[in-house]
N, C-alpha and C positions, 0 to 999 in steps of 0.2 A: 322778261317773260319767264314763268315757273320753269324747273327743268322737267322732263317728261322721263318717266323710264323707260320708253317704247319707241321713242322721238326723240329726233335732232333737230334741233333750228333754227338756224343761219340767218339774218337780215341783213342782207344785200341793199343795201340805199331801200328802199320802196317794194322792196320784194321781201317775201318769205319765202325761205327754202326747207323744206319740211322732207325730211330722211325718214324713211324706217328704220329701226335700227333693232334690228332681233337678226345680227349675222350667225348664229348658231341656228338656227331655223328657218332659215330662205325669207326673213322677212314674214313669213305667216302668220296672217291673224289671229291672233289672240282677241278676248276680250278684253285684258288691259290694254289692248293697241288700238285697236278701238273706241274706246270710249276716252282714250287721250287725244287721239284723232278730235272727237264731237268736240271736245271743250278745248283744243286747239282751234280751232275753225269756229267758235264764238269766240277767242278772245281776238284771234287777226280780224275779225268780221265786225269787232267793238274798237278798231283803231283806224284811227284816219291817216297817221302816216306811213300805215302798207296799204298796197294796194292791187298786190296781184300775191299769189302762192302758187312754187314750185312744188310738186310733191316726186320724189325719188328713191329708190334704192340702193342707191349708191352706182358703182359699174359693173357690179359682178350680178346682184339679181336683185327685180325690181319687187314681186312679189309673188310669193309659189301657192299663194292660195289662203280657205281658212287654215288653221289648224285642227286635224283631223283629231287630235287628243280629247277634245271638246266635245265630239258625237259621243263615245258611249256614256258618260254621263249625264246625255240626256234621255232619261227616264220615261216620259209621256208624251204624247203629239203636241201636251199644250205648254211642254214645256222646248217642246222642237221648235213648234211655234213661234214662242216666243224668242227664241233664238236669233229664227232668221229676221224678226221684226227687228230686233235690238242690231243686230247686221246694219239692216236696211237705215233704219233711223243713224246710226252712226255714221255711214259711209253718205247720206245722203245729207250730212253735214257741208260736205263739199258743191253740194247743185244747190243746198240754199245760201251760203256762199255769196254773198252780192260784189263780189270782183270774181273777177278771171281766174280761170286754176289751170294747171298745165302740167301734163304729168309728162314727166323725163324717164321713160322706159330703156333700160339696160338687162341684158340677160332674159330669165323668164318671166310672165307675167303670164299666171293659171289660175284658172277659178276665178277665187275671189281676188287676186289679185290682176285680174282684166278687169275684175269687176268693178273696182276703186277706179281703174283708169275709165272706166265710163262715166263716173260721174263727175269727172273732172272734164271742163269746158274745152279742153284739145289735150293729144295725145302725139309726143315726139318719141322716135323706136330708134334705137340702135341698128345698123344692119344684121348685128347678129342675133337678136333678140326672137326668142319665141314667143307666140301670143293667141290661147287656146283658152276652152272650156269644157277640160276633162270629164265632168263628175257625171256623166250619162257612163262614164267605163267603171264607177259606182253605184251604179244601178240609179242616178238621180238627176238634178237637172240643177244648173247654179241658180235659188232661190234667193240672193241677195242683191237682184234686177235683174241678170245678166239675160233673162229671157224677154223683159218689156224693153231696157236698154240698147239690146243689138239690133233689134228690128229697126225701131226706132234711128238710129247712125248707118246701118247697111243698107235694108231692107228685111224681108219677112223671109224670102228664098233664101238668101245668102244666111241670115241667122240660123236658119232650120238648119239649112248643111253643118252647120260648123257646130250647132246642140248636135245634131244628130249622129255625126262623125266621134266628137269629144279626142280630136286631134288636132296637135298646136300646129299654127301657120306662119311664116317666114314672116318677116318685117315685111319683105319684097310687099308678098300677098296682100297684109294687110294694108299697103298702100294703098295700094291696087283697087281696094274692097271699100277705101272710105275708111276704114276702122283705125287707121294712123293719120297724120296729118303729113309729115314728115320723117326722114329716114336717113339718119348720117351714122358715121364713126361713131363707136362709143364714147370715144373722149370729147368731140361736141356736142353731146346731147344734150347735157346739163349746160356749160356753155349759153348755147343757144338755145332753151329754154329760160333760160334769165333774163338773155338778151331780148325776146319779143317779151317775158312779163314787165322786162321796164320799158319798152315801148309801150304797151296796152299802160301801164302806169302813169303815163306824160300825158293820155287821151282824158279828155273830161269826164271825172268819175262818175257825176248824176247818170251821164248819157250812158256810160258803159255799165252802169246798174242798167239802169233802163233794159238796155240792149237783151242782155241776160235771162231775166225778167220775162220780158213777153215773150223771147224767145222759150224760152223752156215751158211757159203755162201755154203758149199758141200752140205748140205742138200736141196739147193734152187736148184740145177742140176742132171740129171742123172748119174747116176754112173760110167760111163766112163768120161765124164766132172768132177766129183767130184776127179777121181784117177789122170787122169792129173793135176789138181788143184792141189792136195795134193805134186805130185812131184814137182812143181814147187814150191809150198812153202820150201818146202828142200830146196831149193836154196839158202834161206836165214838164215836157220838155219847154212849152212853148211859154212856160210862165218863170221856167228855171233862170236864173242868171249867169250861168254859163250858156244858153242859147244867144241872152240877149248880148253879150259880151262876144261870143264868137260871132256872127254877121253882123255886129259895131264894126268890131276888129277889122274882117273883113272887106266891109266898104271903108274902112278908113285905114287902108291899105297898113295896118300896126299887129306885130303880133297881141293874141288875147292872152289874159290872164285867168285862166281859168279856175274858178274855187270849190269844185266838186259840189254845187247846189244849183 
């Protein structure tokens, strides 16, 4: 794998562990961290022997946000615009993604770096870890999902308080809130976020696309469009050969071999 200047990354048997690595800068995005990020997340997303991504910043801080150095040189709405598209498009490298992502939060994670752990498919927090969405105390609001994303995982109340406020919340909290999954020591965070992406990585890969998949487009539709969605995705499970291999298996009381197709 290329070396990254913004990125670290580790391959754990089946897993990728993807560091930010800008320690003089809390982690904050840049646009070279970014767009290493995109073409990170196509070249894991073009290999069949990873199959899950850890994303981390280290123990001390997961991500402090963009990098605010990057606003005043932007000149025009259409070039603000563009901005937060190019944001959006890079960090949403991780939800198209067809394996499991799982973000190992340590320290703070503000702004845009909650923002990244949204679009990452589970979220493990340090107990001491902070995890907010400042930039309403900038007069603005986090533009790189952080307002269709939290509704979406919280609800619409709980989002609005926590835009509204733009005050970071305790691990505790966002347990509490849905917004974490999980909540340990900092030194097993990473730990065990490896440990469940190589469990998700031993599960049959067609199926955990799948899962993924209609999960995140069902969500975009009402819930009668979501349930025919979902039937119809059946359709390809049921023709896959890991379906047909896992209940052979099954009734023939043998472990399956499953081939991610």
């Amino acid at each position: 794998m290329a070396p990254y200047e913004t990125l670290l990354v580790d391959e754990k048997e089946e897993v990728a562990v993807v560091t930010l690595n800008r320690p003089g800068k809390l982690n904050a995005l840049s646009l070279t961290l970014l767009s290493e990020l995109d073409m990170l997340m196509g070249e894991i997303d073009s290999r069949d022997d990873l199959k899950a991504v850890v994303v981390t910043g280290g123990l001390e801080v997961f991500c402090a946000g963009a990098d605010i150095s990057i606003f005043p040189g932007l000149g025009s709405p259409e070039e603000a615009y563009t901005f937060v598209q190019q944001i959006k498009r890079c960090l949403s490298s991780l939800r198209r993604l067809s394996k499991p992502s799982i973000a190992a939060i340590c320290g703070m994670a503000l702004g845009g770096g909650l923002e990244l752990s949204l679009y990452c498919d589970i979220r493990i927090s340090a107990i001491d870890s902070r995890l907010g969405l400042p930039e309403i105390n900038l007069g603005a609001f986090p533009a790189a999902g952080g307002t269709q994303l939290l509704p979406r995982l919280v609800g619409s109340s709980i989002a609005k308080e926590l835009l509204f406020r733009g005050e970071p919340i305790t691990a505790q909290e966002a347990l509490q809130i849905g917004l974490v999954n999980r909540v340990l020591p900092k030194e097993q965070v990473l730990p065990e976020a490896v440990k469940m992406a190589r469990d998700f990585a031993r599960k049959p890969a067609y199926a955990i696309r799948t899962i993924k998949r209609i999960v995140n487009t069902g969500l975009q539709m009402d819930i009668d469009r979501a349930l025919t969605y979902e039937s119809a995705s059946f359709l390809g499970i049921w023709s896959s050969h890991d379906f047909k291999e896992g209940y052979s298996a099954f009734l023939s009381k043998r472990k399956p071999e499953f081939r991610g197709r």
